[in-house]
Backbone as a chain_set.jsonl record, in Angstrom:
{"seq": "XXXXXXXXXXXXXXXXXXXXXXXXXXXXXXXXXXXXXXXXXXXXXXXXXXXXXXXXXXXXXXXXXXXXXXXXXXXXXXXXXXXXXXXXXXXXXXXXXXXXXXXXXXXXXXXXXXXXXXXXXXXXXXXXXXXXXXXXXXXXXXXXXXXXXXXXXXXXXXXXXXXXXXXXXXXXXXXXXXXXXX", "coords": {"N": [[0.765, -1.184, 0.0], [2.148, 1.206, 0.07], [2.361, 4.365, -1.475], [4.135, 5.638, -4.223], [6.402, 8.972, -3.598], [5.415, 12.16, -4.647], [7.164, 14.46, -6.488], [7.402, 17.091, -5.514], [6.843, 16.196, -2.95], [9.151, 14.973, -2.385], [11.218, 16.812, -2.624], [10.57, 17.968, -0.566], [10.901, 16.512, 1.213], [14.138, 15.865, 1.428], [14.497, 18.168, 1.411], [14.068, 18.821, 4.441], [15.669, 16.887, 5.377], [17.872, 17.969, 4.688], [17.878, 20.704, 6.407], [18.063, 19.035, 8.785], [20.743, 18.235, 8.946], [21.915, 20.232, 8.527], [21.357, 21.897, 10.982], [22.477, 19.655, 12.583], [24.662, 19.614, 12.385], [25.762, 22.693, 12.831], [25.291, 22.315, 15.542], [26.798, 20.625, 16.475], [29.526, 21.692, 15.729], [29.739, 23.961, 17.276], [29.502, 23.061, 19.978], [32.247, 22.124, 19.643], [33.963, 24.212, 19.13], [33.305, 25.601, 21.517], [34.349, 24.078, 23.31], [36.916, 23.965, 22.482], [37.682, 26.47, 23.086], [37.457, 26.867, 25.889], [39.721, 24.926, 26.635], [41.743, 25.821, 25.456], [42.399, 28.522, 26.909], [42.709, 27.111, 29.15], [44.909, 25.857, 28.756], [46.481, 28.371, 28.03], [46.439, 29.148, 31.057], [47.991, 27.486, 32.377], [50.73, 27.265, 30.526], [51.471, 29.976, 31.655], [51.432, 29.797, 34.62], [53.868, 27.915, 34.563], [55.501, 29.067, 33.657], [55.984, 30.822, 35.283], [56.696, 29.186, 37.347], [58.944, 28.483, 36.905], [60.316, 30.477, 36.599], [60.439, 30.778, 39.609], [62.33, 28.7, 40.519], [64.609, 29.286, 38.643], [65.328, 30.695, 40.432], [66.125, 29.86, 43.19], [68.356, 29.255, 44.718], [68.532, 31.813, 45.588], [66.316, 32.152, 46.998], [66.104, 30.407, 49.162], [68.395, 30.936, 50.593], [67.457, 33.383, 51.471], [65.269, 32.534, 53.05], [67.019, 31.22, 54.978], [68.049, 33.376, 56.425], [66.543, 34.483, 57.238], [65.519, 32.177, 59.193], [67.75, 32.3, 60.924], [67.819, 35.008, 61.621], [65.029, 36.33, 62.406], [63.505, 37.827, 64.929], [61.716, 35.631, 67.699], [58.367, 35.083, 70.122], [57.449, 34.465, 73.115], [54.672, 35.314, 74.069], [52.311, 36.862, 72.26], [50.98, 39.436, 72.905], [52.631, 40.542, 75.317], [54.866, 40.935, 73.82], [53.692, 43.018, 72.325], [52.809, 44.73, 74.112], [55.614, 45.552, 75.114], [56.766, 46.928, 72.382], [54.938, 48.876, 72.381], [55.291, 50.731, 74.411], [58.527, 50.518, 73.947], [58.132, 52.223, 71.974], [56.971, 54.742, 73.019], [58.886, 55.329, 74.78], [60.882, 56.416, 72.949], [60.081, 58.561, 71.662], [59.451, 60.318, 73.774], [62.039, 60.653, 74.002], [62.785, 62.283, 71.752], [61.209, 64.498, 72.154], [58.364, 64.402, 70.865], [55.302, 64.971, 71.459], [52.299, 63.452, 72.38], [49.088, 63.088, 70.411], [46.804, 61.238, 70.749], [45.76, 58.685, 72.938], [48.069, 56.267, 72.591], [47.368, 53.303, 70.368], [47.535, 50.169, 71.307], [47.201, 47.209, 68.998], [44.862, 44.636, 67.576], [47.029, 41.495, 67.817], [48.293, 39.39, 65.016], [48.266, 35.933, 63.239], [49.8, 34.377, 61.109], [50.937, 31.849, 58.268], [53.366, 32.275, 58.155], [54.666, 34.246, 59.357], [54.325, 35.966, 63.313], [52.591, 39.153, 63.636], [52.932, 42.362, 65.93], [51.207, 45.177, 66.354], [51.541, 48.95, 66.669], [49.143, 51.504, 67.245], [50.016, 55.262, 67.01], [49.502, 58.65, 67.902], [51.517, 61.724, 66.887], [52.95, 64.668, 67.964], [55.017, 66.909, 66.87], [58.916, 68.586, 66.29], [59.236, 68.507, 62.543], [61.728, 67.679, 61.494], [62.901, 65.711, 62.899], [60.612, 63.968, 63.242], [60.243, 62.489, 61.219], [62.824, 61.374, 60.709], [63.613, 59.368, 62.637], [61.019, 57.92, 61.903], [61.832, 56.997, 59.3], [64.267, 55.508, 60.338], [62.914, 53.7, 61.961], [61.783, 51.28, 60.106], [63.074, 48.981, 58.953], [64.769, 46.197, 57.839], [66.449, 45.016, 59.265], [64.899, 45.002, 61.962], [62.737, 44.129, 61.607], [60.313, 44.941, 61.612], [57.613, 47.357, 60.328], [56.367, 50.235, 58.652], [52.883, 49.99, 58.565], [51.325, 51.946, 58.087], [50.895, 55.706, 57.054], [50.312, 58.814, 58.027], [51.267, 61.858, 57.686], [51.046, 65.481, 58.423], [51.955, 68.847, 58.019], [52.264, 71.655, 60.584], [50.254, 73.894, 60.399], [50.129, 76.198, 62.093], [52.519, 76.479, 63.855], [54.192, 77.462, 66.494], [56.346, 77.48, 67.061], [59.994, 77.967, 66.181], [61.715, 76.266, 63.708], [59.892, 73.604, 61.907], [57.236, 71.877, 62.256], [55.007, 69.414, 62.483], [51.888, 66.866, 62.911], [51.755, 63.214, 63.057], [50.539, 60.52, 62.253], [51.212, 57.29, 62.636], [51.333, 53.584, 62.097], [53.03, 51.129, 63.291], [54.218, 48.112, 62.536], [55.555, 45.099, 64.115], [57.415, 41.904, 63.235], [57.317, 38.263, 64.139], [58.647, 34.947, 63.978], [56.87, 32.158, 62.642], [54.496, 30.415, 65.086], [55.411, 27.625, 66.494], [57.99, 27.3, 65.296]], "CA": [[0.0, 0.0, 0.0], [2.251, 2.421, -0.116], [3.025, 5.082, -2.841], [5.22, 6.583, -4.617], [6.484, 10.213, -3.259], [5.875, 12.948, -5.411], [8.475, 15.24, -6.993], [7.37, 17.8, -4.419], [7.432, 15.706, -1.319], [10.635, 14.073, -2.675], [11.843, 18.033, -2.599], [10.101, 18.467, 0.735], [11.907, 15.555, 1.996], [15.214, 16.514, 1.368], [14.788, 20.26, 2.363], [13.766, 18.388, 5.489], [16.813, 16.206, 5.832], [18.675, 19.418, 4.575], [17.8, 21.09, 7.45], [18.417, 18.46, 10.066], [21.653, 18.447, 8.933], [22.673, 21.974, 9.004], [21.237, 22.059, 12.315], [23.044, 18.964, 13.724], [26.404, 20.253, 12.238], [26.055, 23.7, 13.527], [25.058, 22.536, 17.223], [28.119, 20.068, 16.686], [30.274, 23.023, 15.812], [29.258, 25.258, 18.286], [29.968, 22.89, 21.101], [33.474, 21.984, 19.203], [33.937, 25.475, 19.129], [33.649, 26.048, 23.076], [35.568, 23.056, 24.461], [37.859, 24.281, 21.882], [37.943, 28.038, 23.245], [37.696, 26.271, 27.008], [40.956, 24.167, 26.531], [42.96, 27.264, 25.191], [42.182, 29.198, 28.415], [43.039, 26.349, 29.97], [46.541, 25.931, 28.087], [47.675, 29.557, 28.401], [46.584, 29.614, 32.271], [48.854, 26.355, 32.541], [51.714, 27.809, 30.073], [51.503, 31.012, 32.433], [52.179, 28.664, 35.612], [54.767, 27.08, 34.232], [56.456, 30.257, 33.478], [56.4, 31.395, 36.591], [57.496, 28.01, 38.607], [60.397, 27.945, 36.447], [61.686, 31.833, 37.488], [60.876, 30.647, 41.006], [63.316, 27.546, 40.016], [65.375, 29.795, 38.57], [65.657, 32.008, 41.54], [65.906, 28.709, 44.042], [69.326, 29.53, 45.401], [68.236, 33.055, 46.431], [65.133, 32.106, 48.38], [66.659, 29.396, 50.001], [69.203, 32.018, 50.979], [66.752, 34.355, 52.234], [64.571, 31.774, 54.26], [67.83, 30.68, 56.429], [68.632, 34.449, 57.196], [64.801, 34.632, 58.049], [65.276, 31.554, 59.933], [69.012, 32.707, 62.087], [67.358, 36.167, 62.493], [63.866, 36.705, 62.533], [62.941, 37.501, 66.433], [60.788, 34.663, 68.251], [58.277, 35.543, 71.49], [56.402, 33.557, 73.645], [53.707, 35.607, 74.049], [52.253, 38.513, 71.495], [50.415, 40.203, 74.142], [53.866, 41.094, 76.158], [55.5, 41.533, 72.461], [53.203, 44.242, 72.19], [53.16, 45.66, 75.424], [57.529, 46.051, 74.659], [56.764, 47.621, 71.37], [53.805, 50.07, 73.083], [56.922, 50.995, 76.032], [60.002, 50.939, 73.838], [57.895, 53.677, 71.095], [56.499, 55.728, 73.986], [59.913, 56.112, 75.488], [61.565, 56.893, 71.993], [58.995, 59.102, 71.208], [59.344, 60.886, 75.184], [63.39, 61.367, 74.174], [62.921, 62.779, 70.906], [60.706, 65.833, 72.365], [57.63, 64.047, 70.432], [54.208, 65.13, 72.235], [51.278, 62.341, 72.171], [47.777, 63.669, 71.038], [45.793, 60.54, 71.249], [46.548, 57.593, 73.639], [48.4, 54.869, 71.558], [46.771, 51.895, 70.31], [47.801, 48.631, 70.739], [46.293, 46.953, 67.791], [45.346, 43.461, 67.982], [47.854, 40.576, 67.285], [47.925, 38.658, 64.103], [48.88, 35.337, 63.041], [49.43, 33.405, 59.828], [51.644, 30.644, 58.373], [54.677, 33.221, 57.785], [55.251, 35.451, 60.506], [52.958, 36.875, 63.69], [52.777, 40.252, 63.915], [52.136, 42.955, 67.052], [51.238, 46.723, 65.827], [51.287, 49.693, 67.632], [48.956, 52.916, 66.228], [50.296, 56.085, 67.527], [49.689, 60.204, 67.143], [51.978, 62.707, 67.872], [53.495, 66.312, 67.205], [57.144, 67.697, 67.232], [60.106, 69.026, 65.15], [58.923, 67.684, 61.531], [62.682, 66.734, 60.382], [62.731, 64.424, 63.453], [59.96, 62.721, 63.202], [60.632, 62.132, 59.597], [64.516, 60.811, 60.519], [62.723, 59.103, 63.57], [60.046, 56.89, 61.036], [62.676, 56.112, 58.591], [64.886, 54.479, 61.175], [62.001, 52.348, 62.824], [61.758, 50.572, 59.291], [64.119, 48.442, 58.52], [64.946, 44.396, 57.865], [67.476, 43.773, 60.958], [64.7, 45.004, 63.663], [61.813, 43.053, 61.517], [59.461, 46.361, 61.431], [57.517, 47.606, 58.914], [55.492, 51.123, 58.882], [51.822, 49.953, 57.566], [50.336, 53.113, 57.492], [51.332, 56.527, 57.866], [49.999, 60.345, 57.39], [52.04, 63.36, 58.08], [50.382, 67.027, 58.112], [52.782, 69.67, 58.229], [51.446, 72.037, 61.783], [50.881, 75.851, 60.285], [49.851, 77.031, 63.462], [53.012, 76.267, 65.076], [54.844, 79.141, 66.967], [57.936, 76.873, 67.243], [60.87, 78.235, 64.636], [61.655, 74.726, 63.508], [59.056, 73.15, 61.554], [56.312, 71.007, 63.395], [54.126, 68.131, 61.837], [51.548, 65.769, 62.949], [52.623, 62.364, 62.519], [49.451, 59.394, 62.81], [51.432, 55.852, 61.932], [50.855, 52.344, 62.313], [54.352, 50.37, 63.538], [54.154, 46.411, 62.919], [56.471, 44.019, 64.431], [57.165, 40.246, 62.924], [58.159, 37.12, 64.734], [58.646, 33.716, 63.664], [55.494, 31.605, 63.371], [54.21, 29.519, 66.165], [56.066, 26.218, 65.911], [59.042, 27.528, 64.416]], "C": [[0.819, 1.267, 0.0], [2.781, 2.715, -1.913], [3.909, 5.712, -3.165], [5.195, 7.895, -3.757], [6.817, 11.03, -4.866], [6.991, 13.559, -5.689], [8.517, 15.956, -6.082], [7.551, 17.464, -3.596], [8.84, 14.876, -1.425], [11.717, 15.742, -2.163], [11.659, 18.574, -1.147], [11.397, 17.91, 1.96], [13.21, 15.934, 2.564], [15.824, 17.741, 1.711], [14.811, 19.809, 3.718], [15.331, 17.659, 6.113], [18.233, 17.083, 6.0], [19.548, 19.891, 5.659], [18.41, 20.304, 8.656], [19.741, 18.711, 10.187], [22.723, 19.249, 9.02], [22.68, 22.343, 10.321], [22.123, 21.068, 13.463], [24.312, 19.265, 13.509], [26.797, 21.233, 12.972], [26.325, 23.557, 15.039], [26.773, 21.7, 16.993], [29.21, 21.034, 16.712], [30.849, 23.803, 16.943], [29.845, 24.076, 19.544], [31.521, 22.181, 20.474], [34.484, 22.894, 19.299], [34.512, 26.32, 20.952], [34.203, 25.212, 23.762], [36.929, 23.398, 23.914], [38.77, 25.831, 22.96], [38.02, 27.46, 25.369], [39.371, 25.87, 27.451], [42.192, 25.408, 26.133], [43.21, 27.743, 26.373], [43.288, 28.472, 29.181], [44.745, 26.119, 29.967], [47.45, 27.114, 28.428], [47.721, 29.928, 29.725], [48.143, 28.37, 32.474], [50.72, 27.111, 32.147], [52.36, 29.385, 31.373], [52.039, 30.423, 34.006], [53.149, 28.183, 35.306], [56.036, 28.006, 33.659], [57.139, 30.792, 34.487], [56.964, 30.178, 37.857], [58.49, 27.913, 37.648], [61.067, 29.025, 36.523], [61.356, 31.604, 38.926], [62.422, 29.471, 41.064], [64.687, 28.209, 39.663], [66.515, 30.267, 39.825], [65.688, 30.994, 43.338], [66.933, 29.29, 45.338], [68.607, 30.975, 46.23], [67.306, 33.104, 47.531], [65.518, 31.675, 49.151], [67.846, 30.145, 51.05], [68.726, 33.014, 51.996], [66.283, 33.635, 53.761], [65.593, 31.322, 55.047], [68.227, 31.971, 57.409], [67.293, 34.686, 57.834], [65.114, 33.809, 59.589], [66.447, 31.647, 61.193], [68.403, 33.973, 62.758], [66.009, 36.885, 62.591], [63.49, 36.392, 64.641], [61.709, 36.426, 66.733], [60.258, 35.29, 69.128], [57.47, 34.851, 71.83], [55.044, 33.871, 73.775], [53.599, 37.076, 73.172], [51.729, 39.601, 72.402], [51.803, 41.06, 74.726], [54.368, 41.782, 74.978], [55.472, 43.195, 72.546], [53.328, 45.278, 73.022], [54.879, 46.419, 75.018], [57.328, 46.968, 73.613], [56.59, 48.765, 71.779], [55.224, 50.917, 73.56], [57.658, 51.565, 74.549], [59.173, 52.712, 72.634], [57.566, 54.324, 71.991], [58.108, 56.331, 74.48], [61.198, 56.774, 73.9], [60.993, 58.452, 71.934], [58.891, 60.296, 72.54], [61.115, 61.618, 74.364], [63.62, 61.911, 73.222], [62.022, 64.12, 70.837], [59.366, 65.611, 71.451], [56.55, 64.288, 71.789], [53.041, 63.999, 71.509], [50.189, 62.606, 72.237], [46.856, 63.414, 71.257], [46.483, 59.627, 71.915], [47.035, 56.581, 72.603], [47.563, 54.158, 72.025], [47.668, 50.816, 70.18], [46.982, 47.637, 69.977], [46.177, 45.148, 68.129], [46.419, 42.197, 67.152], [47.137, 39.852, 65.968], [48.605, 37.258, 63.693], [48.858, 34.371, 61.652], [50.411, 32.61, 59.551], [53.193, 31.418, 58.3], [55.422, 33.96, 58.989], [53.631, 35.422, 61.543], [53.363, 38.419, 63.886], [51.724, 40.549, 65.276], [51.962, 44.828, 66.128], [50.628, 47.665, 66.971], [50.644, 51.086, 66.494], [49.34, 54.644, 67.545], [50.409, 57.614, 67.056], [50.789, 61.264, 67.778], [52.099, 63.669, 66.875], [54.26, 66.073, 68.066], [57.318, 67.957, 65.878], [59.734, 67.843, 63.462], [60.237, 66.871, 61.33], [63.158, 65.259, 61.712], [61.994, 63.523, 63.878], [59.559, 62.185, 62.048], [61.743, 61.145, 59.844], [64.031, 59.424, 61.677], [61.935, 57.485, 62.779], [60.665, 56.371, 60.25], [64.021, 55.443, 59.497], [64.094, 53.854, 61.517], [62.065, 51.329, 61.651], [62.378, 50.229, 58.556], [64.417, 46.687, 58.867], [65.522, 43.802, 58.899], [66.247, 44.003, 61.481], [63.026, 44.532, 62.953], [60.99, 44.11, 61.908], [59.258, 46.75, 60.326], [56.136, 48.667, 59.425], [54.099, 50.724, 58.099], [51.17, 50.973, 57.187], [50.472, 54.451, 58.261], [50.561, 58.041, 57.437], [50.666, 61.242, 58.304], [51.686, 64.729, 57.613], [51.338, 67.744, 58.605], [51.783, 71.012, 59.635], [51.938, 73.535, 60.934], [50.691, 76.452, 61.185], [51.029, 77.096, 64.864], [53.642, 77.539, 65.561], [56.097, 78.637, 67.127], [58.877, 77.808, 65.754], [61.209, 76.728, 64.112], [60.109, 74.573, 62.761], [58.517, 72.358, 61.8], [55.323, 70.337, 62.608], [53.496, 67.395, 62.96], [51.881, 64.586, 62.344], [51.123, 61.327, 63.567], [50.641, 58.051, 61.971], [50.597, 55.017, 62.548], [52.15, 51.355, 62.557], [53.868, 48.722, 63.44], [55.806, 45.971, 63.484], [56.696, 42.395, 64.117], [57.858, 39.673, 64.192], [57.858, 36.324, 63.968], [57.332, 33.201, 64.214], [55.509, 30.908, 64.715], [54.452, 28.112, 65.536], [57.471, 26.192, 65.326], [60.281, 27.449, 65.374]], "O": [[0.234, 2.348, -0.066], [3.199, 2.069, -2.874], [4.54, 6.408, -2.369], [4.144, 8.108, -3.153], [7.667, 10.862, -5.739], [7.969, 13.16, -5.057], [9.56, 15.852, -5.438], [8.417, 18.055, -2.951], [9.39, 14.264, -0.509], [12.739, 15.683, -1.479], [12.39, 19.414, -0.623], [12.165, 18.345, 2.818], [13.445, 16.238, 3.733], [16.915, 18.183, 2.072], [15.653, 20.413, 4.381], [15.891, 17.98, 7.162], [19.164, 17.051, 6.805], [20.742, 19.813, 5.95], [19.178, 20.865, 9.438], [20.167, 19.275, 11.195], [23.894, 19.132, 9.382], [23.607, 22.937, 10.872], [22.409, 21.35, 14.627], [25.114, 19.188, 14.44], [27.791, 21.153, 13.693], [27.122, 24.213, 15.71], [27.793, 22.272, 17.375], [29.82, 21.174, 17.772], [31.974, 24.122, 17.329], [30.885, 24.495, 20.051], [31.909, 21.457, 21.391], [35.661, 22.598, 19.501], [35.413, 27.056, 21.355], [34.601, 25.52, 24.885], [37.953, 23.228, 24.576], [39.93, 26.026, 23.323], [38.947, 27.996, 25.976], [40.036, 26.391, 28.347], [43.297, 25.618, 26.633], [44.252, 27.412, 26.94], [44.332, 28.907, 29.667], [45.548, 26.195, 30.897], [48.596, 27.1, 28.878], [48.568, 30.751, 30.071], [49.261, 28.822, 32.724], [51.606, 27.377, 32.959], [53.523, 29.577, 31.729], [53.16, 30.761, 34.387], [53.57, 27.769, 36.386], [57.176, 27.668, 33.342], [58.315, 31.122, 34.64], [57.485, 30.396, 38.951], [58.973, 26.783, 37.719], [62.295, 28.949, 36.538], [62.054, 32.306, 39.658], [63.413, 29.724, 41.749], [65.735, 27.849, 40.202], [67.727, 30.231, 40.039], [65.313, 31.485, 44.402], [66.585, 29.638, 46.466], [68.253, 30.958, 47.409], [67.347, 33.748, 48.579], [65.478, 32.316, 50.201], [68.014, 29.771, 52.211], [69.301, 33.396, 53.015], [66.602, 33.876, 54.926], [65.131, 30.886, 56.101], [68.573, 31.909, 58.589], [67.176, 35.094, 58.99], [65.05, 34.321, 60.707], [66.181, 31.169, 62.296], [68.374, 34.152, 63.975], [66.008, 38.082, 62.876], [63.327, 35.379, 65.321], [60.756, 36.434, 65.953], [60.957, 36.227, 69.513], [56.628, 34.462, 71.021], [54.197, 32.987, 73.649], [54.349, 38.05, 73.246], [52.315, 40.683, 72.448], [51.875, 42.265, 74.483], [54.378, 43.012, 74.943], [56.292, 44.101, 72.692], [53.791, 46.4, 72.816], [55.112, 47.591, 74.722], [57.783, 48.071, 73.918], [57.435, 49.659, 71.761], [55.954, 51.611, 72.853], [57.466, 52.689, 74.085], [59.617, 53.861, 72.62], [58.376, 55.218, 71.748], [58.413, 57.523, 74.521], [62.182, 57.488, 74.094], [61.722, 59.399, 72.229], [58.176, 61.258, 72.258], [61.302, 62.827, 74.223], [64.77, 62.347, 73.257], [61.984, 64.797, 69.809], [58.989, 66.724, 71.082], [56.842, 63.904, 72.921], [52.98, 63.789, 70.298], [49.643, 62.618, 73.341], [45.963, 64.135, 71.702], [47.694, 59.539, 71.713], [46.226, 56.137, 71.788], [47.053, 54.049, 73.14], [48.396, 50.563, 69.221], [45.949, 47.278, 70.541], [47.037, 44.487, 68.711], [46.455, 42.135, 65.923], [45.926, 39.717, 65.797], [49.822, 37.392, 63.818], [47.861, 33.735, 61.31], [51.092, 32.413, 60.557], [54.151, 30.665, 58.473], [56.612, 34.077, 59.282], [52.488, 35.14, 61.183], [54.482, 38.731, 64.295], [50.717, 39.982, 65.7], [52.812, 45.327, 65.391], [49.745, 47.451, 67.802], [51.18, 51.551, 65.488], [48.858, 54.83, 68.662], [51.137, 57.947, 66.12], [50.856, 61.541, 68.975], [51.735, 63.747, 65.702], [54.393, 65.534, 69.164], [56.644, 67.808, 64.859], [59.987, 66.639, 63.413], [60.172, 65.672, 61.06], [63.605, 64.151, 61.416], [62.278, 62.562, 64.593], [58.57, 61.46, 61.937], [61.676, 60.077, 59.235], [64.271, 58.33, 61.166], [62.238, 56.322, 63.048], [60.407, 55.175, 60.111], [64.75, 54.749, 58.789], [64.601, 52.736, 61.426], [62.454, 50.248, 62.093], [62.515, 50.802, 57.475], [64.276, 46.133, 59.957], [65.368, 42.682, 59.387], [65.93, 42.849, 61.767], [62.091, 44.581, 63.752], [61.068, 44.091, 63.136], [60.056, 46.721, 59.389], [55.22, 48.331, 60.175], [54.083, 51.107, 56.929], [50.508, 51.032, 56.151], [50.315, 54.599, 59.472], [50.297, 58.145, 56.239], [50.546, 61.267, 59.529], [52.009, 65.097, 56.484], [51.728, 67.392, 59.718], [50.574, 71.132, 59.436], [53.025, 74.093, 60.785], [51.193, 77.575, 61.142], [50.885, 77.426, 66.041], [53.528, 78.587, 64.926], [57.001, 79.443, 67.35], [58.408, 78.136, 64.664], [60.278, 76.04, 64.531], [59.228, 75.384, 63.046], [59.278, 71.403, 61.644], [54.722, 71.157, 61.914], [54.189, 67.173, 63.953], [52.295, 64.641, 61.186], [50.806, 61.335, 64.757], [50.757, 58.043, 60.746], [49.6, 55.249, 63.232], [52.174, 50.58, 61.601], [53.168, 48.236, 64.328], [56.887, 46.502, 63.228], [56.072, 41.629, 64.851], [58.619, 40.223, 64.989], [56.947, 36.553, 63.172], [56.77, 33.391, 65.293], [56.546, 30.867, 65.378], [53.962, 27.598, 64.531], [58.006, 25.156, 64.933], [61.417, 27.608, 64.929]]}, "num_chains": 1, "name": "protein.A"}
């Protein structure tokens, strides 16, 4: 019982099959297309890693270098609490012999600890003589005493009546030690 297909549905047909085919190519494409454009990504994040562990590789000797002078002289303390307290003290009495006035109470900030170092920070305001508490802030920061200024603002004082030139001075003093366990 069945019949022939006309010329037309023979033409229908084929537009029909046409179609499927354009459509199952394209979707094929299209996701050929994005695993394609996926995998690149993927390649130049890789290539990009692999760039950079081979100038750490490079640079082996030097770290290795660093981390033993870390590890002969980086200060240790049993407790950060006291740390801090010493810090608080030894800047208050710097800060007393350098004719530095104090116009909020220092903060002792709280302790921090992570797999590298812990730190203690002290925040502290004062006024005095600008060029020594300029000469003053760039001595506290420095690699032997394991200090590092995080944050500082200095306003020059126009109201002063001093001859000498007089600044506010707000920092932030950290202190490292060696982790816990070390």
């Amino acid at each position: 019982m069945s019949r022939s297909l006309s010329s037309r549905e023979k033409r229908l047909l084929g537009g029909c099959v046409a179609v499927l085919l354009i459509s199952g190519t394209t979707i094929v494409a299209k996701e050929f297309l994005d695993r394609r454009a996926a995998v690149e990504v993927k390649i130049n994040a890789l290539k990009a890693e692999k760039q950079e562990n081979e100038a750490w590789l490079a640079d082996r000797a030097f770290q290795e270098k660093r981390l033993a002078w870390l590890d002969a002289n980086m200060p240790s303390t049993d407790s950060l609490n006291r740390a801090g307290g010493e810090l608080l003290e030894e800047l208050q009495n710097q800060a007393l012999d350098l004719g530095m006035k104090s116009i909020r109470p220092p903060q002792l900030n709280e302790p921090t600890k992570n797999a590298h170092y812990q730190e203690v920070s002290v925040t502290m305001s004062l006024r005095g003589e600008q060029s020594v508490a300029l000469d003053w802030l760039a001595m506290m920061q420095s690699p032997e005493y394991f200090q590092v200024i995080k944050s500082i603002h200095v306003d020059p004082d126009g109201k002063a009546k001093e001859k000498t030139p007089q600044a506010y001075v707000t920092f932030t003093l950290a202190r490292w030690f060696k982790p816990e366990g070390s």
